[in-house]
N, C-alpha and C positions, 0 to 999 in steps of 0.2 A: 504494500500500500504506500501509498507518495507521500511524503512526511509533510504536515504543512502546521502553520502558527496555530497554537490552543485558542481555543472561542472566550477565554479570559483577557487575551490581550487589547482586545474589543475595546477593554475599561481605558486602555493605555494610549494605542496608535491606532489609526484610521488611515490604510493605506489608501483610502480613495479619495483623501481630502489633502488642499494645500490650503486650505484655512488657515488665516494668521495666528498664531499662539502667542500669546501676552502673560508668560508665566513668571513674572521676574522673581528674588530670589524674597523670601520671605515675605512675598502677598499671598492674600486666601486662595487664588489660584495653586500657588505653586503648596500651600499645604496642603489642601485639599486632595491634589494629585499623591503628594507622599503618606497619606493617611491611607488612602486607597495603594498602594506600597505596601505601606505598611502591614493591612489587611491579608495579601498572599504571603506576605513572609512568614504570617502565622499561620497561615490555611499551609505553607512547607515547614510547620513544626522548628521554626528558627527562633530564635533566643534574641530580644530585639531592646535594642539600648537609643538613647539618645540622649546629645550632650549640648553644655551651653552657648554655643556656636548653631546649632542646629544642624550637628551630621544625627545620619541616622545607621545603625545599624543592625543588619538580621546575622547572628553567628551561628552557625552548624557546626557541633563538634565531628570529627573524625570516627567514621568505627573502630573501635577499639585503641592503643595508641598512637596518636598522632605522628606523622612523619616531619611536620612543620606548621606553620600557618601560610593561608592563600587569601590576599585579601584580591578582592575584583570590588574598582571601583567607578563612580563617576557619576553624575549628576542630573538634576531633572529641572534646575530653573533654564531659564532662555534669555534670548535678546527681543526687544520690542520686536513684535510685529515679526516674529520668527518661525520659525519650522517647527515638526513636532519630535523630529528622530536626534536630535544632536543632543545627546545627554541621555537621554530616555531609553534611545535602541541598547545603551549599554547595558542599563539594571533591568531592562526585560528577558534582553537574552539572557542572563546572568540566573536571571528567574528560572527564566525555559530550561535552562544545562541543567541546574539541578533538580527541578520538576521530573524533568526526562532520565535522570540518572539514576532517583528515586523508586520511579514508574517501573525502573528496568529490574530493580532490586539491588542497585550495582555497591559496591563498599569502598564510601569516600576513604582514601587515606589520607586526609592533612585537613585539619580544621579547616573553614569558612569564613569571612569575615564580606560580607556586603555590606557597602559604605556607599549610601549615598550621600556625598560630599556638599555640605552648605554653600549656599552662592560662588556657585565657578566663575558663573558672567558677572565679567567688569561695569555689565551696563546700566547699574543701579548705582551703584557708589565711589567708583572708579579703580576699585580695585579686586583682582582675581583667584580664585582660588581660595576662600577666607577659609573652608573647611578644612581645606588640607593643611593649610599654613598656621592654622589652629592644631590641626594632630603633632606638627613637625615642631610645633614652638616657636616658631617664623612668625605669627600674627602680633604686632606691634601692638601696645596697648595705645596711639595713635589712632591706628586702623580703628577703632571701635568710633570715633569720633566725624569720620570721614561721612560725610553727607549725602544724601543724593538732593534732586533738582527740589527737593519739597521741602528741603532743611531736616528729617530724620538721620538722625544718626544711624550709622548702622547697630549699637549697641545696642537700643533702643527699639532698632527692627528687628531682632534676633530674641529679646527679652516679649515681645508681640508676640513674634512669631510661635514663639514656644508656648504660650497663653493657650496662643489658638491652635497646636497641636494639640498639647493635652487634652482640649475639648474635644478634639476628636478621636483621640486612642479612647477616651470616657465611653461616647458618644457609640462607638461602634465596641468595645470590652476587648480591648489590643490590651496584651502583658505585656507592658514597656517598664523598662527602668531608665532615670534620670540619673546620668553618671557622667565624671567631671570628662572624659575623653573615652570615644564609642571604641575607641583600638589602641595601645601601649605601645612603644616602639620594639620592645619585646616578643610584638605579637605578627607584627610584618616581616616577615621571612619574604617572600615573597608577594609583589603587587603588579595586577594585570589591569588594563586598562580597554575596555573594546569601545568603538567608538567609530560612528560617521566620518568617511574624510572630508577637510573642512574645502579642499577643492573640488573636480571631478577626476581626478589624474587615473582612478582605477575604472570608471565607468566608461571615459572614452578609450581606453588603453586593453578593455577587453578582458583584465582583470578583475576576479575574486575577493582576494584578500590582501592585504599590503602590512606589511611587519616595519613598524617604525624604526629606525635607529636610530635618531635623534629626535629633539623636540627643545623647540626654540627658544631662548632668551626674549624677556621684553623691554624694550625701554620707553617710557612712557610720558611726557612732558605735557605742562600744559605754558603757551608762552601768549604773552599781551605786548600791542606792538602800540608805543605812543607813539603820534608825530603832532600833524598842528592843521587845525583846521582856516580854512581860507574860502577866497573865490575859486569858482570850478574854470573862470578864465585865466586864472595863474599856469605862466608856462610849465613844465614838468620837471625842468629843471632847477625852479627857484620852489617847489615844495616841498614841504616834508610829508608825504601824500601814504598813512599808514595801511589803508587801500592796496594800492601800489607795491610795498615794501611787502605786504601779505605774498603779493601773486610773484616776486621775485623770490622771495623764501620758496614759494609752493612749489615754483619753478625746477628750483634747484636741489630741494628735498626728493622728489618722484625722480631724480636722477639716481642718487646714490646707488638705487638697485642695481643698474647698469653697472655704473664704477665699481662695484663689490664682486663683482658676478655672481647676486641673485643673492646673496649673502646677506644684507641688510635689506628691508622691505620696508618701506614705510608710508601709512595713509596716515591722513586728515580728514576726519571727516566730514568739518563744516566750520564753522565760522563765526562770531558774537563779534555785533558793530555797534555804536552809538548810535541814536535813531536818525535817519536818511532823509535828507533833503537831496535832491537835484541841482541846485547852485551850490552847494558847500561840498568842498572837500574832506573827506571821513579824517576823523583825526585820532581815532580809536581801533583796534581790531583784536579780537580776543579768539585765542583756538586752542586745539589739542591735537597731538603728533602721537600717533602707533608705531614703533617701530619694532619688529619680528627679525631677531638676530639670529643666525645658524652659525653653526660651528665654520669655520675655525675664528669666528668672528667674536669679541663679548661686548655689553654694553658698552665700555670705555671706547670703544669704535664708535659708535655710534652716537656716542657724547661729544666726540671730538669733531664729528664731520659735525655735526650739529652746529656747536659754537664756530668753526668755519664760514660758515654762511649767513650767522648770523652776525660775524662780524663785518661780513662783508657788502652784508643787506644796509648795514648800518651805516657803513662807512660812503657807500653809494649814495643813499635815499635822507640822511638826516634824521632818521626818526630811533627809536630807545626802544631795545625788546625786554623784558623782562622774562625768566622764567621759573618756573617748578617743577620740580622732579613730583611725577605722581608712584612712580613703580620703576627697578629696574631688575635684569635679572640674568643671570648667561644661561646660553644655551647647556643644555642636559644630553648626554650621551647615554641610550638606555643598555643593559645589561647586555653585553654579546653575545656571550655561553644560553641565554634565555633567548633571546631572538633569534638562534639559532635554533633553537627545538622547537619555537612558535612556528617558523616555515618548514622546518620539516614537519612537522604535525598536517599543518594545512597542506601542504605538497601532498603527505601519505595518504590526503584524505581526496586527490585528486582535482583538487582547487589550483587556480592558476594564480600564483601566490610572486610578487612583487616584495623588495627590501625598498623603502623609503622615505625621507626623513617627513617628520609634521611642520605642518604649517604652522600651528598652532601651541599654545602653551595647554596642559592636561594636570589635572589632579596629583596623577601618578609619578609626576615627575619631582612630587614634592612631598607625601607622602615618605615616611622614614622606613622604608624597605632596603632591606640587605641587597636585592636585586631588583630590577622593575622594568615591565615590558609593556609594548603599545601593539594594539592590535587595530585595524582599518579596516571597515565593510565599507562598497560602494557609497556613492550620494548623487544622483543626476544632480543638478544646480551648484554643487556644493554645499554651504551650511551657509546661517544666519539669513538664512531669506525665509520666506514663508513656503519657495515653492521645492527647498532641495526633498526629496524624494529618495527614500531606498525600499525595495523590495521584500516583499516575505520571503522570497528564497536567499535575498542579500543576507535577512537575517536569520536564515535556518542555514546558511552557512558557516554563521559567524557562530551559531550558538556549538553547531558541530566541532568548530576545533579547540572550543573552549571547554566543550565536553572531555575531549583528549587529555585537554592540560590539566583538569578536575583530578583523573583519575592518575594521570602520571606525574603528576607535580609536587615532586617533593624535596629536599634538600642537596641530594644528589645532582640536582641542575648542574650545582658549582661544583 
């Protein structure tokens, strides 16, 4: 018989829909959705914890002695207006592997640990990763204070958010406990990470599955450019036109990819003016700069090309940049010895399995594992849109070699 997705996943993903998703990290949306999580992990007899950060997780001990721990992670908030599979596809299939392992009678050997990770998207408060960075001791007691557009703190939205969790573990008779961190550094022996890729590089490429080996550095800025407002009949050489000075920066920034060879990546993705008249020259411009660093490259590249341009934007045009560091980070090389058994696994399983690096920054890369590996299933569109797209068989492939790694994945990797 043809294997296809449980009629439970229903509650999850809707392959027939690109409906925009507005699940950001710690709104009634995005609890709501991990409460119903929550829900299967007790219908798979998992042991389920949650901590003051807002990770969550279902632990399944091993039969009999443990060979290690296996933590499989990743995330269920989103970007405005975004897709439903980038976060999600991972703790489903994660669901499905062990559902199906279960079903079969099979005998985990290595404890369990599902983490779905607290706000991964940067697009509430401008920073990433806050769960993981909370397990690893990385989260700044700073970071607690970082805002989004409505003046919340994120402390604040986390302290909410948990509110409104408990009412629904009540609400529905979930056995949750409240514990200071949902996994011990102790406990990560191993961390796998499955996940949409965030371009389309395997879906036009005719490829399966893709085994990461790296995964990016971020560096994050947010910069305000003064100059001096005037007549819009001032020649262009007697202003300080901060307008102007923006689109020479923009200029110059959407190069460095080129100059790096692909190695530094960097968007903007919009732009805050003083309000707009048609005779006055703008004498204000406020923005924020992504930059996505790979190996052999780290932030301090990317800070320096930065300050380059910007001093030469200044020295050009007359006008004053100021800036702020929001995040920065280098790139992460994941475990070799393990991404080598992740492509042989998919290979043996007759999947057309590609090695290559992430676009993106992942949980897993920060998370405090001895080892740590990235696993890729298609995405027509790519990710962060409403319309990327991955298949049920994309993700009855992904759950298949993750099934593999369940049952072989023990200490012995290394």
């Amino acid at each position: 018989m043809e294997k296809t997705v449980p009629e439970w996943t229903k509650r999850f993903l809707d392959f027939n829909s690109n409906a925009p998703v507005n699940r950001l990290a710690y709104t009634d949306e995005d609890t709501k959705y991990k409460v119903e999580i929550m829900k299967k992990m007790q219908e798979l007899g998992m042991q389920i914890s949650y901590d003051a950060i807002g990770n969550i997780c279902g632990f399944l001990p091993a039969h009999g002695k443990a060979h290690s721990n296996l933590v499989l992670c990743s995330h269920t908030d989103c970007v405005p207006d975004g897709g439903q599979y980038d976060g999600p596809a991972g703790i489903i299939s994660y669901l499905m592997a062990i559902e199906t392992l279960q079903n079969k009678g099979a005998q985990i050997p290595n404890n369990i640990h599902l983490i779905i990770c607290a706000c991964e998207e940067s697009s509430r408060f401008d920073i990433a990763c806050v769960g993981s960075k909370y397990l690893a001791g990385k989260l700044k007691s700073e970071d607690h204070a970082k805002t989004d557009n409505a003046g919340m703190p994120l402390g604040d939205a986390a302290k909410d958010f948990l509110k409104s969790l408990e009412k629904g573990i009540q609400s529905y008779n979930i056995k949750a406990k409240h514990v200071d961190a949902v996994v011990g550094k102790d406990e990560c022996d191993t961390a796998i990470e499955l996940h949409i890729e965030q371009c389309d590089t395997l879906a036009k490429g005719g490829n399966q599955i893709g085994i990461a080996t790296s995964i990016p550095g971020v560096y994050r800025i947010k910069l305000s450019i003064k100059g001096q407002g005037g007549h819009t009949g001032t020649p262009l050489s007697e202003r300080k036109d901060a307008m102007y000075a923006f689109g020479e920066f923009l200029h110059q920034a959407y190069k460095i990819e080129h100059e790096t060879d692909g190695n530094i990546i960097v968007t903007i993705p919009g732009n805050e003016t003083d309000e707009i008249f048609m005779n006055k020259i703008q004498d204000y411009v406020c923005f924020k700069m992504d930059a996505r660093i790979h190996i052999p490259m780290v932030f301090d590249d990317a800070a320096k090309r930065v300050e380059q341009i910007i001093c030469d934007v200044e020295k050009r045009t007359g006008v004053k940049f100021t800036k702020e560091v929001l995040g920065a980070s280098n790139p992460f090389k994941t475990d070799e010895k393990l991404s080598k058994k992740l492509h042989s696994l998919s290979e043996g399983l007759g999947f057309r399995t590609i090695d290559m690096r992430s676009p993106a920054g992942h949980d897993v890369a920060i998370l405090p594992a001895k080892q740590r590996g990235l696993i890729f299933i298609p995405s027509t569109n790519g990710s962060h849109n409403h319309k990327e797209h991955t298949t049920k068989q994309d993700i009855l492939n992904g759950v298949a070699v993750l099934e593999q790694l369940i049952l072989g994945c023990d200490s012995r990797i290394r």
